[in-house]
TORKOL-4160 file (C-alpha; in steps of 0.2 Angstrom, whole numbers, padded with zeros to 4 digits, m for minus):
346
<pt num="1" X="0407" Y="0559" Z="0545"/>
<pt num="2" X="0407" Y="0539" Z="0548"/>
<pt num="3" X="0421" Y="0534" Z="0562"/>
<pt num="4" X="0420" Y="0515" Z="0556"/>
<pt num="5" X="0423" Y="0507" Z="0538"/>
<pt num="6" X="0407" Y="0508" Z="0528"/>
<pt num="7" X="0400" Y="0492" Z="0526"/>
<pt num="8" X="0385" Y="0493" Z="0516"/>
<pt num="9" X="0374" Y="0505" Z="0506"/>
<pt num="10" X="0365" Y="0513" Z="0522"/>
<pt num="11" X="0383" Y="0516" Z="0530"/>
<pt num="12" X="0386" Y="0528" Z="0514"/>
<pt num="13" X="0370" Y="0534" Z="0513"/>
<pt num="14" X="0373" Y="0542" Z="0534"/>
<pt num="15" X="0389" Y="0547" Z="0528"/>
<pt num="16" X="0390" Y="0562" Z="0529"/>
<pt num="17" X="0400" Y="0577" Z="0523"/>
<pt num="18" X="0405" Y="0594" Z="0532"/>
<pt num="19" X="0398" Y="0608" Z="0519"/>
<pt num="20" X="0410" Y="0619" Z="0528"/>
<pt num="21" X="0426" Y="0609" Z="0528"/>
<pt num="22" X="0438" Y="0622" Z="0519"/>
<pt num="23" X="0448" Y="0608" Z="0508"/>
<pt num="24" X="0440" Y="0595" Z="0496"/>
<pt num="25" X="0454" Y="0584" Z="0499"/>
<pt num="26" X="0451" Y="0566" Z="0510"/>
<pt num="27" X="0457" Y="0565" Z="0525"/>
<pt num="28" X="0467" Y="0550" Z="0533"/>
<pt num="29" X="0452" Y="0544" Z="0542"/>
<pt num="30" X="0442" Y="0546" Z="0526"/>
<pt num="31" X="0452" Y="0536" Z="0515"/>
<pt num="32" X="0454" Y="0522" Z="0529"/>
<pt num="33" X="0435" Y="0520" Z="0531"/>
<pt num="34" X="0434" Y="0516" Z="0513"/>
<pt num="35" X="0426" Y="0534" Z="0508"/>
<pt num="36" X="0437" Y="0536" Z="0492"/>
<pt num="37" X="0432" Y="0521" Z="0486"/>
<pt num="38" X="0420" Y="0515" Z="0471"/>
<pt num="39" X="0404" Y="0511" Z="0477"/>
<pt num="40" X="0404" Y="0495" Z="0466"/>
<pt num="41" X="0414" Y="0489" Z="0481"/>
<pt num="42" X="0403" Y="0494" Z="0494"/>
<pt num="43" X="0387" Y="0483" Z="0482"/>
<pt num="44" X="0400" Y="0469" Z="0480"/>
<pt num="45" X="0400" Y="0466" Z="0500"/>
<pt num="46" X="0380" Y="0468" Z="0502"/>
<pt num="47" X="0380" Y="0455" Z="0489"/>
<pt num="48" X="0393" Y="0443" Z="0495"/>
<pt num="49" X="0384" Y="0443" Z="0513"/>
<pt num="50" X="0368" Y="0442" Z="0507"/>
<pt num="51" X="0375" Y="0427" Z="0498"/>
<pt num="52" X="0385" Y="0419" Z="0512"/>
<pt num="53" X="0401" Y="0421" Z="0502"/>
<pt num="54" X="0408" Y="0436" Z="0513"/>
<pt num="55" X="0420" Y="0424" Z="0520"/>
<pt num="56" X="0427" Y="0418" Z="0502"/>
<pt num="57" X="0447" Y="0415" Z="0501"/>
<pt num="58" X="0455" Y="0424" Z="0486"/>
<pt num="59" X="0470" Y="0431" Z="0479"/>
<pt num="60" X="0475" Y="0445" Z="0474"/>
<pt num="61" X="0486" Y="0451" Z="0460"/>
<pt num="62" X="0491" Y="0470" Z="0456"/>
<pt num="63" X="0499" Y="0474" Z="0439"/>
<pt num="64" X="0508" Y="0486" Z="0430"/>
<pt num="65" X="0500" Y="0492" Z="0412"/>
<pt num="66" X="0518" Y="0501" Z="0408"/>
<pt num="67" X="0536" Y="0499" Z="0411"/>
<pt num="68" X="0546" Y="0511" Z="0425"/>
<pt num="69" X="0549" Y="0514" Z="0445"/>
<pt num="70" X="0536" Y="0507" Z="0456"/>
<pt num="71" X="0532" Y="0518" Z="0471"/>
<pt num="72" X="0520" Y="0520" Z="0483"/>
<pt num="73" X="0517" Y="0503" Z="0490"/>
<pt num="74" X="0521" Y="0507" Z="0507"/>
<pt num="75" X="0504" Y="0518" Z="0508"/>
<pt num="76" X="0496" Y="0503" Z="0499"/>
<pt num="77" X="0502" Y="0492" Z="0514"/>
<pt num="78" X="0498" Y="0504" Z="0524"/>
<pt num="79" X="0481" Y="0504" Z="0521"/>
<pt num="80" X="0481" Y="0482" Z="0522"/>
<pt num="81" X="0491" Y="0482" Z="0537"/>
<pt num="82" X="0474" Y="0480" Z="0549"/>
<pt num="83" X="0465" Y="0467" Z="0538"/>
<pt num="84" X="0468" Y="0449" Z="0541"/>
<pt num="85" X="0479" Y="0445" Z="0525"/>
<pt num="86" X="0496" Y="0440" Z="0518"/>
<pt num="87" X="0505" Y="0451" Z="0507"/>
<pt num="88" X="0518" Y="0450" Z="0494"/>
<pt num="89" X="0527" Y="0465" Z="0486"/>
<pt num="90" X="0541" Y="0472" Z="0476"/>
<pt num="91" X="0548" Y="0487" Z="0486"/>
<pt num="92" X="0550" Y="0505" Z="0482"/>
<pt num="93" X="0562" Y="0511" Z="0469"/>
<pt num="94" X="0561" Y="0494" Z="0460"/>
<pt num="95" X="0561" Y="0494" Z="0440"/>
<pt num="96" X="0547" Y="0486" Z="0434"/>
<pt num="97" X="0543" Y="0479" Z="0415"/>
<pt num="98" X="0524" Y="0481" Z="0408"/>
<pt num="99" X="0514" Y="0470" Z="0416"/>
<pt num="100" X="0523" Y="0463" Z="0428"/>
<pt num="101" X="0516" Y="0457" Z="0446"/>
<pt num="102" X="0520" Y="0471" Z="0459"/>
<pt num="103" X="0508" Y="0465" Z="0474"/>
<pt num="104" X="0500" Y="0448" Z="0479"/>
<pt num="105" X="0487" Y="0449" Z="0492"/>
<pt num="106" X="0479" Y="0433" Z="0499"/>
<pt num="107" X="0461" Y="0433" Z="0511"/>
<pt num="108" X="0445" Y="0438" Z="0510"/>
<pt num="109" X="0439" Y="0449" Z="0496"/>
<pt num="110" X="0426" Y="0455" Z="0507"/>
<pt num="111" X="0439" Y="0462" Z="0520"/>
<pt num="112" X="0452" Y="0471" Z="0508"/>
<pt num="113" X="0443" Y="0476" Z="0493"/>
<pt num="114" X="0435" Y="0490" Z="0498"/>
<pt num="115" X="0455" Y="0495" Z="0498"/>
<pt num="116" X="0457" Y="0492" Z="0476"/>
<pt num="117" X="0451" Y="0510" Z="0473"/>
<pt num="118" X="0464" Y="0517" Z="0483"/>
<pt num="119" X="0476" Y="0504" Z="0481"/>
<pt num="120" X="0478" Y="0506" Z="0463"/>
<pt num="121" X="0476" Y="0525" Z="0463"/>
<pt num="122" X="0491" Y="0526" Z="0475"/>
<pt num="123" X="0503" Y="0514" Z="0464"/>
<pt num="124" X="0498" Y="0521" Z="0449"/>
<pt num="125" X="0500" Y="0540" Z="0452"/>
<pt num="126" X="0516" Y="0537" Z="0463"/>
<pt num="127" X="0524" Y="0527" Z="0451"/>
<pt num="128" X="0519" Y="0539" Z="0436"/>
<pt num="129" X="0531" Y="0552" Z="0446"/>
<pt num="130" X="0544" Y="0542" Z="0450"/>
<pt num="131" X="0547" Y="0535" Z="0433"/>
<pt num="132" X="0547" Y="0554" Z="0427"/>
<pt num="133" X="0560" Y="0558" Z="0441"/>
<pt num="134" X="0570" Y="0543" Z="0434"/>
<pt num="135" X="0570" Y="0549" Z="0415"/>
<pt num="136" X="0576" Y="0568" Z="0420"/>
<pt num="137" X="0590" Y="0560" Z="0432"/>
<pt num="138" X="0597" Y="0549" Z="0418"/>
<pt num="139" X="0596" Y="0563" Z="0406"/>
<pt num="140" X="0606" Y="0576" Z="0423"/>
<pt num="141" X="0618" Y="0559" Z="0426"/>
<pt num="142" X="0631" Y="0566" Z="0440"/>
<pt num="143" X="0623" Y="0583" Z="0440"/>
<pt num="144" X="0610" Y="0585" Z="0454"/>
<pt num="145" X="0593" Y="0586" Z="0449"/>
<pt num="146" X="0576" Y="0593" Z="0461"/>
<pt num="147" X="0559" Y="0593" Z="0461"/>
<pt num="148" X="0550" Y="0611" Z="0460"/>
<pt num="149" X="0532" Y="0603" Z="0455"/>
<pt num="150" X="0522" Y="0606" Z="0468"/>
<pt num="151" X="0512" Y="0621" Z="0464"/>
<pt num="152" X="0505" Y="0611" Z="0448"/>
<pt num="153" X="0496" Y="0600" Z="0461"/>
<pt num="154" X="0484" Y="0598" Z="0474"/>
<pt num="155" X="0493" Y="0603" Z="0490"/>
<pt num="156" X="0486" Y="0588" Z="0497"/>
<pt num="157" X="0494" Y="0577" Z="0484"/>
<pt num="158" X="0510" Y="0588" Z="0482"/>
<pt num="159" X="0521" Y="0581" Z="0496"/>
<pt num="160" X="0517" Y="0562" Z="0487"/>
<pt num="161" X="0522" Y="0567" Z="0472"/>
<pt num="162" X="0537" Y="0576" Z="0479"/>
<pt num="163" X="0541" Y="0559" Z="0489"/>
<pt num="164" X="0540" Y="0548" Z="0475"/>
<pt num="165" X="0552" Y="0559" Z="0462"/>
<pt num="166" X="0564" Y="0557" Z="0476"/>
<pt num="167" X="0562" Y="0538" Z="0474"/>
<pt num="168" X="0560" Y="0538" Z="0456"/>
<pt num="169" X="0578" Y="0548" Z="0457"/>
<pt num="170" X="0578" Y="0567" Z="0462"/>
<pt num="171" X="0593" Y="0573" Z="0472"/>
<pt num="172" X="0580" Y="0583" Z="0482"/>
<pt num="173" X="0561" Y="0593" Z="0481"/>
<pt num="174" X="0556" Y="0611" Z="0488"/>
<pt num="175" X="0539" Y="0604" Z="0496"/>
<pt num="176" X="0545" Y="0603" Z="0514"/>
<pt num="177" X="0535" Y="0587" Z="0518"/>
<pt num="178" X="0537" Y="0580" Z="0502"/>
<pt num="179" X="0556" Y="0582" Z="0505"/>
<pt num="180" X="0554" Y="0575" Z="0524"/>
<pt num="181" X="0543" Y="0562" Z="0520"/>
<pt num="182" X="0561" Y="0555" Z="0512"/>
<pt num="183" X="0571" Y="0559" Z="0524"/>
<pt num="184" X="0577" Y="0573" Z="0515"/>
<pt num="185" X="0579" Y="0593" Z="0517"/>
<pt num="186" X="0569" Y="0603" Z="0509"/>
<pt num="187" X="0576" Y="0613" Z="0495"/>
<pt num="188" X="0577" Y="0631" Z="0488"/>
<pt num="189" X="0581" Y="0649" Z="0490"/>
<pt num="190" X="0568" Y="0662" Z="0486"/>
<pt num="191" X="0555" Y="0666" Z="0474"/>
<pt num="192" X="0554" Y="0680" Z="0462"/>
<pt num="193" X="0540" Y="0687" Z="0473"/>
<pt num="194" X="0552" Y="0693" Z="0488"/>
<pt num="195" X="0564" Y="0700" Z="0474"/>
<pt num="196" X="0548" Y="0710" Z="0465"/>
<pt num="197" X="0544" Y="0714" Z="0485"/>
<pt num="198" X="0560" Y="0723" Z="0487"/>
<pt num="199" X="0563" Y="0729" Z="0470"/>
<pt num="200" X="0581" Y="0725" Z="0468"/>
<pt num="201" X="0590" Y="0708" Z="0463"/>
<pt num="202" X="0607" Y="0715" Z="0473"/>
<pt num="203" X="0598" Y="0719" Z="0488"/>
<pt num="204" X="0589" Y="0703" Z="0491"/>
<pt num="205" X="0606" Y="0693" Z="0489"/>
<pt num="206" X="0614" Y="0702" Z="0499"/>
<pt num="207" X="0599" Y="0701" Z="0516"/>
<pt num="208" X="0599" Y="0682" Z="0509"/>
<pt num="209" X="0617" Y="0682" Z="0513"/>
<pt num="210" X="0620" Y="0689" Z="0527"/>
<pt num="211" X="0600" Y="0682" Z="0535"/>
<pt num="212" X="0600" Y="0664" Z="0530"/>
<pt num="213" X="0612" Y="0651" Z="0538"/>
<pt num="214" X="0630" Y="0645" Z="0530"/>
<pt num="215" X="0625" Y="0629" Z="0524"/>
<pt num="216" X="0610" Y="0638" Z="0514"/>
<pt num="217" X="0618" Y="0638" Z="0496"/>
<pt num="218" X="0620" Y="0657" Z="0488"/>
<pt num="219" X="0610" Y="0652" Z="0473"/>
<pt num="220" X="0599" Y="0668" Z="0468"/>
<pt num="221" X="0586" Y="0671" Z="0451"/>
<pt num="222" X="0594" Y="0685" Z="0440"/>
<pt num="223" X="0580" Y="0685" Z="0427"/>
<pt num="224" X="0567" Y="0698" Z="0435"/>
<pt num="225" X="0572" Y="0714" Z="0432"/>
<pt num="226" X="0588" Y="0715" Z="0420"/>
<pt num="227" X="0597" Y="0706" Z="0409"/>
<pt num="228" X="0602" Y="0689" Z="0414"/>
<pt num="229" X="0618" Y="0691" Z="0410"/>
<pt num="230" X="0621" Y="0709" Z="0416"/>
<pt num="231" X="0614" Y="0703" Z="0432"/>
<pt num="232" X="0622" Y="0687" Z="0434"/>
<pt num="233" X="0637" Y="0699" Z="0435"/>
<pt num="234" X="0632" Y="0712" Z="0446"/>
<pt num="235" X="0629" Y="0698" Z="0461"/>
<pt num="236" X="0644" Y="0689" Z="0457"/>
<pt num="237" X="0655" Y="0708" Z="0460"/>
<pt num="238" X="0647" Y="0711" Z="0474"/>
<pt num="239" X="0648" Y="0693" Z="0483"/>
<pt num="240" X="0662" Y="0687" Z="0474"/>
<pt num="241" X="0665" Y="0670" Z="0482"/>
<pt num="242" X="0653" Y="0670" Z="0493"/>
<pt num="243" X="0638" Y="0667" Z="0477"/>
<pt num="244" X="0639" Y="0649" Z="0476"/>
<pt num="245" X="0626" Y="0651" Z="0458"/>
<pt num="246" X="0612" Y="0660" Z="0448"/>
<pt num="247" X="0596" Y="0651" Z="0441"/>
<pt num="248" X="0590" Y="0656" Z="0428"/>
<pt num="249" X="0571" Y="0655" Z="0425"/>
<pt num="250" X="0566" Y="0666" Z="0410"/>
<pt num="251" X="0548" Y="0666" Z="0408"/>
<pt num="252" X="0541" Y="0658" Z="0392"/>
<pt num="253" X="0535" Y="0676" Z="0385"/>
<pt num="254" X="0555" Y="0680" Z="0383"/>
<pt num="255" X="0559" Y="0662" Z="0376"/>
<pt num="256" X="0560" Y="0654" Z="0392"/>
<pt num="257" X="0580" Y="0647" Z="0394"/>
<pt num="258" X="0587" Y="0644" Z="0379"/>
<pt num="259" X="0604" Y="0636" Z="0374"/>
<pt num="260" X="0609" Y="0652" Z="0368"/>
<pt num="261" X="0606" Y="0662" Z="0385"/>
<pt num="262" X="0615" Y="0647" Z="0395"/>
<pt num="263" X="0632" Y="0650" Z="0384"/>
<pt num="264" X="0632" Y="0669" Z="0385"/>
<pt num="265" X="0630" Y="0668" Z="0404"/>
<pt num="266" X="0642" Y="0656" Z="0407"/>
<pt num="267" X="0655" Y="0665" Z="0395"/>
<pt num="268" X="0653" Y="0681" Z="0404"/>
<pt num="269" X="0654" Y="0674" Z="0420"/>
<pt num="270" X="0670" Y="0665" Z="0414"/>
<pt num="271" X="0677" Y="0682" Z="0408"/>
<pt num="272" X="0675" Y="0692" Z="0422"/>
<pt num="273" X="0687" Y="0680" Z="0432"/>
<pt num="274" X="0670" Y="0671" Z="0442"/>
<pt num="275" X="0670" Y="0652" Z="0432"/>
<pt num="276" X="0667" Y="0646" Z="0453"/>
<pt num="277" X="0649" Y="0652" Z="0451"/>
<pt num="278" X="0637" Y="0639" Z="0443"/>
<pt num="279" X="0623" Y="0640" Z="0434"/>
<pt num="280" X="0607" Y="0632" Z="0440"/>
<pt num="281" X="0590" Y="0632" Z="0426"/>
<pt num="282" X="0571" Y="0630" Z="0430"/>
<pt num="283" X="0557" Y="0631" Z="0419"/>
<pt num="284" X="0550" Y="0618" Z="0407"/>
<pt num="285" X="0563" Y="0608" Z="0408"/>
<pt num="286" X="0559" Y="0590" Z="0401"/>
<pt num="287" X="0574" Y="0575" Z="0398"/>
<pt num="288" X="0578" Y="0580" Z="0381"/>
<pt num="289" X="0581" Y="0600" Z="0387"/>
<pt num="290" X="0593" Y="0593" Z="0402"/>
<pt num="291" X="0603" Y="0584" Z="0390"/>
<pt num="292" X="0604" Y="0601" Z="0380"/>
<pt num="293" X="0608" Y="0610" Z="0393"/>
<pt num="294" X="0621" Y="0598" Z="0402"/>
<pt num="295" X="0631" Y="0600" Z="0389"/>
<pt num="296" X="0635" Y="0619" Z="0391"/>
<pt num="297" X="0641" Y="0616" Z="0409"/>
<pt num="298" X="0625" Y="0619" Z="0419"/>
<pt num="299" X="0629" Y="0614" Z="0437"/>
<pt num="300" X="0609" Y="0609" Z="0443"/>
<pt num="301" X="0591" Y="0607" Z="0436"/>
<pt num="302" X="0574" Y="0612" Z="0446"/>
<pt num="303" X="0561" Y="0602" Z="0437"/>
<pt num="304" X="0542" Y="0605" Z="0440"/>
<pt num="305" X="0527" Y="0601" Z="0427"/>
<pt num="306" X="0537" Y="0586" Z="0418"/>
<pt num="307" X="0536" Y="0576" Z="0434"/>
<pt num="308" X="0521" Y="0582" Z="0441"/>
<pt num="309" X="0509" Y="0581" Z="0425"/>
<pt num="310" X="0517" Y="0565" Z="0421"/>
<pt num="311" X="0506" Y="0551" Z="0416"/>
<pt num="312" X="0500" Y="0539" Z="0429"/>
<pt num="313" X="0505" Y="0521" Z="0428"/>
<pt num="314" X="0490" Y="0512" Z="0425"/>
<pt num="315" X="0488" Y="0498" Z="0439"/>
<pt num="316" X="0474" Y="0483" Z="0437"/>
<pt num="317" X="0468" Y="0470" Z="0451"/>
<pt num="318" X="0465" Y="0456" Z="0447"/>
<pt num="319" X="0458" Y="0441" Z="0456"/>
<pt num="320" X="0467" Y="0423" Z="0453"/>
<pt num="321" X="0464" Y="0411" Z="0462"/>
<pt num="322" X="0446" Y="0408" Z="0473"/>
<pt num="323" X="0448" Y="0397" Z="0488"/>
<pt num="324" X="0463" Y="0390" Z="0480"/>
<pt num="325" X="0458" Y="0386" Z="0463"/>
<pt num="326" X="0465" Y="0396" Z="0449"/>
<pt num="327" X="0451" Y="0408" Z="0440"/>
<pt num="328" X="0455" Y="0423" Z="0429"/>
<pt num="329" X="0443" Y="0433" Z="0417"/>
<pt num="330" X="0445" Y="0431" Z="0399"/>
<pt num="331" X="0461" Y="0436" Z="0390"/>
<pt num="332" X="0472" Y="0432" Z="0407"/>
<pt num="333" X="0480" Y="0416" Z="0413"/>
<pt num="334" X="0471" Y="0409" Z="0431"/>
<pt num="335" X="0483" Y="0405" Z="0444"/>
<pt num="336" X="0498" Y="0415" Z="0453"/>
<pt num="337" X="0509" Y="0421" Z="0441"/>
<pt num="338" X="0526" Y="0419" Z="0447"/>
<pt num="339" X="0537" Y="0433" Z="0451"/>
<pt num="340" X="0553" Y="0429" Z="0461"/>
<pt num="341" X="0554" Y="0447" Z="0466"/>
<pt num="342" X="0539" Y="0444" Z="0477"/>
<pt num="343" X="0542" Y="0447" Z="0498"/>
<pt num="344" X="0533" Y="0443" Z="0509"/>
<pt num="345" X="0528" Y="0461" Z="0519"/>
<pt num="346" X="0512" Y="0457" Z="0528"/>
């Protein structure tokens, strides 16, 4: 493996890779060096020396092909923050049109644009996943909302995806660096696995209670072995006050969680004197289901795949000015292209 940017074609040619590494995934260093890019960029800078023009003043524009919440810049700055440039951004969170200016960076194209690949790769899937979070927290409005999609996803991707729902939105995410990335901690109980593992729903609420710490909520699955309903009830006798809610997960082969089940749960719950006990549902939960669902009084949504297979927000570079006089390729106007919600970061 290199330990300096690649430059040229023989740099990547003595780049080497570790047959033996146990995970595909770049590393840190590898993205830094410029390894993740398109080679395209590594023949642009053999030409521009062997030209003289490696020296050539630019700048820089990055813009959206879609409307929603921008993230991920501050890894895109990241990845600028040792070159010799100046840098203009919108910052993280912020609502963007289709189109619209998100980064201006000005100095040599030689020096940062072996950076575009990953630039726009980093914008563009992190602001996909935000702007998902965004749609499902509007649809949940006052009730809290997670993010439960990292096992759809690369593990070495997971915690950015998990970062940026949390930006486009999401009241929290299981992933534990995804959750501390943003400052947040990490959320969840257990997994059907440990209740299979044991054999019995009661049993593994009552070591959760009396194992985990107090400000670990009492929220336990009832869909494994029995009947939601029927279950729902059995934990709520036995912990009474101390079951702060059931989720409900029903796998798809039963009909996954329908509006139906939701009602009949909550009404028994109600019945039986424990309307304190709330209702939280997982499982292929998209916008339009949360709205649904909201309405019969569910208290918390875990949503997974509608975040973290959402579509990425296409991002373009483009260059428009070269040594301060305004160029564009055909179909775009030359020149900067103002954007008062441009500051200056680098």
């Amino acid at each position: 493996m290199a330990d300096k940017e690649l430059m040229n074609l023989e740099d990547v040619s003595n780049f080497k890779v570790d047959n033996g590494r146990d995970l595909f995934s770049a590393t840190h260093e590898e993205i830094e060096i410029g390894a993740t890019t398109d080679i395209y960029f590594i023949r642009t800078r053999e030409i521009l020396k062997k030209l003289e023009l490696e020296d050539t003043s630019v700048v820089a524009e990055v813009f959206t092909g879609s409307a929603g919440v921008l993230a991920g810049i501050d890894e895109a700055l990241n990845l600028l923050k040792k070159k010799d440039v100046k840098v203009w951004a919108l910052e993280e969170g912020t609502e963007v049109d289709k189109k619209e200016v998100v980064m201006r960076i000005e100095g040599s194209y030689n020096d940062f644009g072996i950076f575009e690949t990953a630039i726009l790769g980093t914008l563009a899937s992190s602001s996909g996943w935000a702007t998902a979070a965004k749609e499902c927290k509007e649809a949940a409005g006052d009730i809290p909302m997670l993010c439960f999609g990292a096992r759809h996803l690369h593990p070495a991707v997971a915690p950015v995806m998990e970062r940026a729902a949390i930006i486009g939105g999401a009241d929290g995410a299981s992933c534990i660096l995804g959750a501390k990335l943003a400052g947040r901690k990490p959320s969840g109980t257990v997994p059907h696995a440990l209740i299979l593992t044991i054999g019995d729903t009661l049993k593994v609420a009552q070591a959760y209670d009396e194992i985990m710490p107090d400000d670990a909520a009492r929220i336990i699955l009832v869909d494994t072995f029995q009947d939601e309903a029927v279950e729902s009830l059995r934990l709520a006798e036995a912990l009474e006050e101390k079951l702060d809610g059931i989720r409900l997960d029903t796998a798809s082969e039963r009909g996954g969680v329908t509006t139906g089940l939701v009602k009949e749960v909550r009404a028994r719950l109600d019945q039986a004197g424990f309307g304190y006990v709330n209702i939280f549902v997982s499982g292929g939960l998209t916008p339009e289901r949360i709205i649904d669902l909201k309405e019969l009084g569910v208290n918390g949504f875990g949503v997974g795949s509608y975040i973290s297979g959402a579509e990425a927000m296409n991002m373009t570079m483009d260059l428009k000015e070269i040594n301060g006089q305004p160029i564009a390729k055909r179909g775009r106007i030359p020149g900067k292209t103002d954007n008062p919600k441009l500051k200056r970061v680098l």
